[in-house]
C-alpha positions in Angstrom: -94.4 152.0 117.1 -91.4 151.1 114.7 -91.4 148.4 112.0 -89.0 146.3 113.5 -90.8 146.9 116.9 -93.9 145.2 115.5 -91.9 142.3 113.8 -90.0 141.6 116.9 -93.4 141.8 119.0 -95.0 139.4 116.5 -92.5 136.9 116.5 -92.2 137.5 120.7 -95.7 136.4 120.5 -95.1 133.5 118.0 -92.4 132.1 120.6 -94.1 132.8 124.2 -97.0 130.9 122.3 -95.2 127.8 121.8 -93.0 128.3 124.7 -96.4 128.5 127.0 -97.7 125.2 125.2 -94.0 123.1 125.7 -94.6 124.5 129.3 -97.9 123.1 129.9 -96.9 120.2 128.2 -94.0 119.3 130.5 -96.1 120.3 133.6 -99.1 117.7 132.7 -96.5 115.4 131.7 -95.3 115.4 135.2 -98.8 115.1 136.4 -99.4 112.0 134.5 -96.0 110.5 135.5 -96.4 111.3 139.1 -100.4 109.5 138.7 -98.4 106.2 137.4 -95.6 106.3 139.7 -98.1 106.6 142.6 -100.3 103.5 141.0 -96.4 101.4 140.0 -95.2 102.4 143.6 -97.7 102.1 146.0 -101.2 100.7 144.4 -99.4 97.8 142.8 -97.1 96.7 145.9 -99.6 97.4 148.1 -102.2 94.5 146.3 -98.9 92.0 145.8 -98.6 92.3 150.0 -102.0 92.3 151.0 -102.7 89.0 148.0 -99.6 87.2 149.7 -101.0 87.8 153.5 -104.4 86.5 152.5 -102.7 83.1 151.0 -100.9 83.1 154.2 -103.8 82.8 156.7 -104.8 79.2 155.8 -101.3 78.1 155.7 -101.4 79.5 159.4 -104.0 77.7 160.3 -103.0 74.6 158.9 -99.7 75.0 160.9 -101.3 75.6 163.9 -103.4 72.1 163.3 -100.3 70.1 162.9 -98.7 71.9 165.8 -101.9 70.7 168.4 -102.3 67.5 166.7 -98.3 66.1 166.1 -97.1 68.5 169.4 -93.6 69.3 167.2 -92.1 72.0 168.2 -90.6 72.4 164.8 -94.5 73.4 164.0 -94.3 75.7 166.4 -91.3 77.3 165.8 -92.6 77.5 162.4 -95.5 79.0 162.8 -94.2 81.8 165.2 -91.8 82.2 162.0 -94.7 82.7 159.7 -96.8 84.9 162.2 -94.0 87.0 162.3 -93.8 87.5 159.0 -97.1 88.2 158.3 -96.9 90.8 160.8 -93.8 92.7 159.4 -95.5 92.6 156.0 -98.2 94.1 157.8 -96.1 97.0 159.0 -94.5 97.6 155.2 -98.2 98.2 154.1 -99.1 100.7 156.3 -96.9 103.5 154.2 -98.7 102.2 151.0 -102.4 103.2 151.7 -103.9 106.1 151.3 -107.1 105.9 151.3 -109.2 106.0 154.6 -111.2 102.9 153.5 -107.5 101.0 153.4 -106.1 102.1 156.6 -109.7 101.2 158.0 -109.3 97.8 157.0 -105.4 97.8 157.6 -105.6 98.3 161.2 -108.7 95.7 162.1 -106.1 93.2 160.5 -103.2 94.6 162.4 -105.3 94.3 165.3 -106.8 90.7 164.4 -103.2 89.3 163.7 -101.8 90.3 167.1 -104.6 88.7 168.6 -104.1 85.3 166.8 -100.3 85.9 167.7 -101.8 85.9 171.3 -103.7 82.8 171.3 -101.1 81.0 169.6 -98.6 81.6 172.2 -101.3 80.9 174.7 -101.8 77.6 172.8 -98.3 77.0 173.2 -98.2 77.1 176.5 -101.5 75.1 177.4 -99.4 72.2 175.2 -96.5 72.6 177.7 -98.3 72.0 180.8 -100.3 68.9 179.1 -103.1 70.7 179.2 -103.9 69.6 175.1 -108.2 69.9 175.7 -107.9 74.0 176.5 -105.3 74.1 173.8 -107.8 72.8 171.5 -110.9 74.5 172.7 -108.8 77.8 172.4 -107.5 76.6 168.7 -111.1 75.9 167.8 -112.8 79.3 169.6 -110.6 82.6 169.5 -108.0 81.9 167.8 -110.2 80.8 164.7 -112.4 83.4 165.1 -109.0 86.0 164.9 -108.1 84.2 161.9 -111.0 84.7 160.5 -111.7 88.2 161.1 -107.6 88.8 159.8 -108.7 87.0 156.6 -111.9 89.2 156.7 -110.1 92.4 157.1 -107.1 91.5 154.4 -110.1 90.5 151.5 -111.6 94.2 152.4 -108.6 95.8 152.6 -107.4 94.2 149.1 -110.8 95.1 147.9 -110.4 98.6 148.9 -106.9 98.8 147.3 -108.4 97.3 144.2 -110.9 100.2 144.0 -108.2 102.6 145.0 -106.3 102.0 141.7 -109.1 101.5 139.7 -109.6 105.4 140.8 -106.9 106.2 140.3 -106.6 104.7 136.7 -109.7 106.8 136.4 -108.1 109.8 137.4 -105.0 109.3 135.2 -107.0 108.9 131.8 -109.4 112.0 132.6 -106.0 114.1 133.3 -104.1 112.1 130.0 -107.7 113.6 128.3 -107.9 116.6 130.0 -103.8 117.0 129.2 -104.5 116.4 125.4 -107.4 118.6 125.4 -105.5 121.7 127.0 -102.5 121.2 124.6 -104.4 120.9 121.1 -106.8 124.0 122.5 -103.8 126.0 123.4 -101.7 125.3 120.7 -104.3 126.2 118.3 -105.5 129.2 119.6 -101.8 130.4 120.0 -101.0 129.5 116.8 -104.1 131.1 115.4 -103.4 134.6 117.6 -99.4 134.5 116.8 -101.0 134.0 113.0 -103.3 136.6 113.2 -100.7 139.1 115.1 -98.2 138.6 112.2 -100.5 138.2 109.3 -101.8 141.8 110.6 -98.6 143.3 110.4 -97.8 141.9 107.1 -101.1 142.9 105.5 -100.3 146.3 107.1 -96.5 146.6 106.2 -97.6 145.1 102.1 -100.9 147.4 102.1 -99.1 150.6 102.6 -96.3 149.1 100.0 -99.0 148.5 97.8 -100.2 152.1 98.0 -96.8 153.6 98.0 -96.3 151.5 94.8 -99.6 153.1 93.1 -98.5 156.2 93.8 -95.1 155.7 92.3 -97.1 154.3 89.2 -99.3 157.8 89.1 -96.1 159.9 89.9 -94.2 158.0 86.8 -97.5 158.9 85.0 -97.3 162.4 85.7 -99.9 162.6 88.8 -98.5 163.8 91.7 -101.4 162.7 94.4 -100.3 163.4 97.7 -100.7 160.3 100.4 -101.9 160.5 103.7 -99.8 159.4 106.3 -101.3 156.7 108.7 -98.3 155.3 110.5 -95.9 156.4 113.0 -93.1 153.8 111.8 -90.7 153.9 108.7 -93.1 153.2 106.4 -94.8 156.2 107.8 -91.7 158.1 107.1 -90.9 156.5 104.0 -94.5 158.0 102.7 -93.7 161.5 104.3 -90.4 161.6 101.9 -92.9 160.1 99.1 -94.9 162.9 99.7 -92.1 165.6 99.9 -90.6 164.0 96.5 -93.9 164.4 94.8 -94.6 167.8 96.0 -90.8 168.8 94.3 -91.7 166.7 91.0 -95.3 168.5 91.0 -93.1 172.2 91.4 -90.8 170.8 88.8 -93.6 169.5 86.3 -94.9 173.2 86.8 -92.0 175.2 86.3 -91.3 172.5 83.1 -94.8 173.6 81.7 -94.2 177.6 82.5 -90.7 177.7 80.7 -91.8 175.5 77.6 -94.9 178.0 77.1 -92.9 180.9 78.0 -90.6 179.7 75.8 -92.7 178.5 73.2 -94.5 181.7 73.4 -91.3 183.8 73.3 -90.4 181.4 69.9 -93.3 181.7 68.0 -93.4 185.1 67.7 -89.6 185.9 65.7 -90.5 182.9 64.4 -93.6 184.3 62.8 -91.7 187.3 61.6 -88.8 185.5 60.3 -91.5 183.5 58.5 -93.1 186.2 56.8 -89.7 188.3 56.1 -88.8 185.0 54.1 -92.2 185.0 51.9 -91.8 188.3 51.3 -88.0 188.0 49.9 -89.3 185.0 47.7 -92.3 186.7 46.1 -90.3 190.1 45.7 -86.9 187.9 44.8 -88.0 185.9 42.0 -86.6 187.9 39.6 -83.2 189.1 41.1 -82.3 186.4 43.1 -80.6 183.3 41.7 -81.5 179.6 42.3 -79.0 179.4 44.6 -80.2 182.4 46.7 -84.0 180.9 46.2 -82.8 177.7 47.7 -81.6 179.1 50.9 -85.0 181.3 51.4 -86.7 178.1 50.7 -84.6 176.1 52.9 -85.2 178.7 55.9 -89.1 178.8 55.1 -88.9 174.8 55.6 -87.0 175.0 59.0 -89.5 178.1 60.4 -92.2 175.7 59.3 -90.7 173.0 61.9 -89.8 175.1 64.4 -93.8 176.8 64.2 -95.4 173.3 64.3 -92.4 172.3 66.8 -93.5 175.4 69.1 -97.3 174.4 68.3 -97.0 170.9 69.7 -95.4 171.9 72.5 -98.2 174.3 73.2 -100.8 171.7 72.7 -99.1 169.1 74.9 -98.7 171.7 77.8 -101.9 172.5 77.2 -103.5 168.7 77.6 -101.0 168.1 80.6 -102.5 170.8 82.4 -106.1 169.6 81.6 -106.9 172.8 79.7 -106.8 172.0 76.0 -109.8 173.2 74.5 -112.4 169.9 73.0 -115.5 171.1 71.1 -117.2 167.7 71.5 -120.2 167.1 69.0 -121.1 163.9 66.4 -118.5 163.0 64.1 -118.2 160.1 61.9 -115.3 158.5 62.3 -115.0 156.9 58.8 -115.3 160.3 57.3 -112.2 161.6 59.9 -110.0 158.6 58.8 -110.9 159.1 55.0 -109.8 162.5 54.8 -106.5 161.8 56.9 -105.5 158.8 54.3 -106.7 161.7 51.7 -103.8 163.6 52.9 -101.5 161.1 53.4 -102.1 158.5 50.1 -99.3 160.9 48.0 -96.4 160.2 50.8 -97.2 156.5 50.9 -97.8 156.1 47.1 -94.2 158.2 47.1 -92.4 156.0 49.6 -93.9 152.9 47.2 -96.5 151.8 50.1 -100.0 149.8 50.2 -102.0 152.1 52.3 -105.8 150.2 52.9 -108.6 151.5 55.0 -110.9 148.6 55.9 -114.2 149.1 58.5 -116.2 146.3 60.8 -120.0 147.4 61.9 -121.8 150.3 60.0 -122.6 152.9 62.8 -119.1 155.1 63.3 -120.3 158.1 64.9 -119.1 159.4 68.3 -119.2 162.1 70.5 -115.6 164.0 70.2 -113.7 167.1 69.1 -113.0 166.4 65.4 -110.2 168.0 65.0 -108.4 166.2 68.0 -109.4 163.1 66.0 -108.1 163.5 63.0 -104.2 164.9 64.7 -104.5 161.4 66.3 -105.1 159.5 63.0 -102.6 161.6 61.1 -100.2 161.4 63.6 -100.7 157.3 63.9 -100.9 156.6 60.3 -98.4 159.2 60.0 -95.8 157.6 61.5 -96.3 154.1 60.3 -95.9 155.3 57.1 -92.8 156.8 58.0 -91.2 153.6 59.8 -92.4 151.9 57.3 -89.9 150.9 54.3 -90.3 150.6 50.2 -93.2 147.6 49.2 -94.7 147.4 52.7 -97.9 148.3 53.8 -99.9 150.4 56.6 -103.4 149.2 57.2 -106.1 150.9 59.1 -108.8 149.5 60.5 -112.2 150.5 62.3 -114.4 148.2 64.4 -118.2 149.1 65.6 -118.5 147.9 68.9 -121.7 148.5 70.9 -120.4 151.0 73.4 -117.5 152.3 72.1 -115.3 152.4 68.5 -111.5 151.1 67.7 -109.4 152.5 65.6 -106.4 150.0 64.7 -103.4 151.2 62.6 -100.8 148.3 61.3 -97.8 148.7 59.9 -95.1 146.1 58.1 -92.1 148.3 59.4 -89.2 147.4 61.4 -91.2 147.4 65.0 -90.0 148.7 68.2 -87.7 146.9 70.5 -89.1 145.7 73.4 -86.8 147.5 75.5 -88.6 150.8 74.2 -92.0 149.8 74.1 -93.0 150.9 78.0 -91.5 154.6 77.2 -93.1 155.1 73.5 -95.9 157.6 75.2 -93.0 159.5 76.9 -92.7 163.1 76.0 -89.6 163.7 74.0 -88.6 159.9 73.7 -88.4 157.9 70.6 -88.2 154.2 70.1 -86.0 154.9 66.9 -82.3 156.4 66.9 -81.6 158.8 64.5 -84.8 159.6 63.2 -86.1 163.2 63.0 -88.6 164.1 65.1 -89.6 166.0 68.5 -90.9 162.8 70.3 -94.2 164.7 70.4 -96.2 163.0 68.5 -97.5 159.7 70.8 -97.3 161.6 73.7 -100.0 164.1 72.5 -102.1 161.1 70.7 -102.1 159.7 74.0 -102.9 162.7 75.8 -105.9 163.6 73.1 -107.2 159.8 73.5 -107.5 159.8 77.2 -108.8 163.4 76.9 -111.7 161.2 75.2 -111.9 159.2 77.9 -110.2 156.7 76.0 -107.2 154.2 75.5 -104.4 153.0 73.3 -102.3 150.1 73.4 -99.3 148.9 71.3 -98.3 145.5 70.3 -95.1 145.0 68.0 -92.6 142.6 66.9 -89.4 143.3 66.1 -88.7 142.9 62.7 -92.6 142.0 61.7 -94.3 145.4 62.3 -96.4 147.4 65.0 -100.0 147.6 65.8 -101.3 150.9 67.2 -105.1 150.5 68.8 -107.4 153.3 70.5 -110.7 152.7 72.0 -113.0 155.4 71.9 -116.4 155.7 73.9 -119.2 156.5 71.4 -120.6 159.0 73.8 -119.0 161.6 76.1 -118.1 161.6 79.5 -120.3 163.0 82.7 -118.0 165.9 83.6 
């Protein structure tokens, strides 16, 4: 699956997720508004209807009294008015129940109004024939008893309303609970699985960055580790050109080390010869040759010398690239190692007018390495502080005991190294200073001979106030 497959899928899922919520959202938001509209439309008229036709059964009644007791027709008229009435309110509530209990009730008062209605008129006409003693009997019997069993039937059906909405009210908070519930559930676990989903591809995506990044790191350090491919996207392609790239460097690093020992091996030997050629013209020359001529013998004994120790180091450095330089470890004192270097070097400091002091930390400096590794490192440190180093300043070396391991800390006053140099000082072939003579060697095989020990160096320096060269040495060797 491709990289920006998975990122679009992710981000698909992000949205659906809060898509899916807004949707169930909206759906029990209808629910709830449909419950209220049902409770506003119907519960709420229906208890205003069924409240005024119970306050109008005594004002029936009391109509009906006046009507058999004053004989006004205007009683009567009114009384057929309010009948009426009651009975076409009767009719609007029927489409506003719903439950069974309500229509129950609704039609015993349907049915006790029309009879009422029916001994009213019956009344009526009693009244017109003078016959005011069965009006009254009838007024007093049946019809009360109609009236009564409407008022009956309207408290029941009100009560039944009443209980209606109250389940309904019920209904409507379990579903505004239920609603709430559902939302806040799903939004978190979509939220949690659109998290997960893209937090999975980003660990992914930055894991396989991280480890294309280490390699890099190893590649720049001259370890060409091949990665194994786990992905079928572009990072997955991006690590089979990684890998292709450090198979090329690894054939280039190779062929690099074959011609410099070829070469190397090619150099040393004319090299040798001219050497010897040019001792023998001095020794056998002293006598017929002039100063002049002496000079130039002398001069080409000098530059063999560089070019043999040139040729050496670039033997030796081959040699610990390719993990085959050869390290007789046994106990050597370190002290000892850096007193004979600064043995060696006191006459070029004390010549270039430079303090050069050895101080020590701890008493126990022995440690399990090759000693002549050890003292090319110090000489080669000290070496070059002393040769960065200008008139009246001073090179310090310093040795700490620590319990599982030894430092060796060389100090100079010279002119530092820019910071812009300081990641590339361990380089092969690189200097920090311009114009200074030198193959570039040097660090590069200190470093190579210190981590040969299973050791480290660092460097700190400040422009302009001097450079501090440290190794850490384990006291004992290695498991191999």
């Amino acid at each position: 699956m491709r990289l920006a497959s998975k990122m679009f899928a992710a981000s698909t899922l992000v949205i659906l997720a809060l898509v899916g919520v807004a949707a169930w959202s909206l759906l029990a938001v209808d629910d709830l508004v449909r419950a209220h509209r049902e409770i506003t439309g119907q519960s709420f008229p229906a208890l205003q209807l069924e409240v005024s036709l119970q306050e109008a059964v005594p004002r029936l009644l009391r109509l009906e009294a006046r009507y058999l007791v004053l004989r006004d027709r205007a009683y009567a008229d009114l009384l057929k008015e309010r009948a009426e009435r009651a009975a076409e309110d009767l009719d609007r509530l029927d489409v506003l129940l719903r439950s069974t209990a309500e229509q129950k009730s609704y039609r015993e008062a349907v049915v006790a109004l029309a009879t009422y209605q029916q001994h009213v008129n019956r009344e009526r006409t009693l009244l017109g024939r003078g016959e005011t003693a069965r009006a009254l009997r009838l007024s007093e019997g049946p019809a009360r008893s109609a009236a009564e069993r409407l008022d009956r039937a309207l408290a029941e059906l009100t009560e039944a309303t009443s209980a209606e909405v109250t389940r309904a009210q019920a209904v409507v908070r379990a579903l505004e609970r239920r609603t709430w519930t559902t939302v806040l559930l799903t939004l978190g676990v979509s939220l949690v699985a659109a998290i997960a989903a893209t937090g999975w591809v980003a660990f992914r995506l930055t894991r396989s960055v991280r480890r294309l990044s280490a390699a890099t790191r190893q590649v720049a350090d001259g370890s060409f580790q091949e990665l194994r491919v786990e992905r079928g996207d572009e990072i997955g392609e991006l690590t089979h050109a990684f890998n292709r790239m450090a198979e090329q460097l690894r054939e280039v690093e190779t062929l690099k080390q074959q011609f410099f020992s070829q070469i190397s091996h090619e150099i040393r030997n004319p090299l040798t010869a001219i050497r010897a050629a040019t001792q023998l013209l001095m020794k056998r020359g002293q006598q017929t040759l002039d100063a002049k001529e002496r000079q130039w013998l002398a001069s080409i004994d000098d530059s063999v010398d560089r070019l043999l120790g040139l040729v050496t180091r670039v033997l030796d450095f081959n040699r610990l690239r390719a993990g085959v330089f050869p390290l007789e470890r046994q106990p050597v004192a370190l002290d000892k190692v850096v007193a004979r270097a600064l043995d060696v070097l006191s006459a070029q400091a004390e010549q270039q007018g430079l303090l050069l002091e050895e101080t020590s930390t701890g008493v126990n400096f022995v440690i399990m390495a090759d000693e002549e590794a050890l003292t090319q490192v110090v000489l080669n440190l000290v070496g070059n502080a002393i040769k960065f180093t200008p008139s009246g300043g001073s090179v310090r070396v310093a040795m700490t005991d620590g319990t599982t391991h030894l430092e060796l800390a060389v100090r100079d006053s010279g002119p530092g190294i820019p910071a812009a140099d300081l990641p590339r000082i361990f380089e092969p072939y690189q200097q920090a200073h311009r114009g200074r003579k030198g193959s570039g060697l040097g660090l590069a095989i200190v470093k190579e001979l210190v981590e040969a020990h299973a050791g480290s160096i660092v460097v700190d320096s400040d422009e302009g106030k001097g450079t501090c060269f440290t190794v850490r040495l384990p006291k004992t060797a290695p498991l191999s």
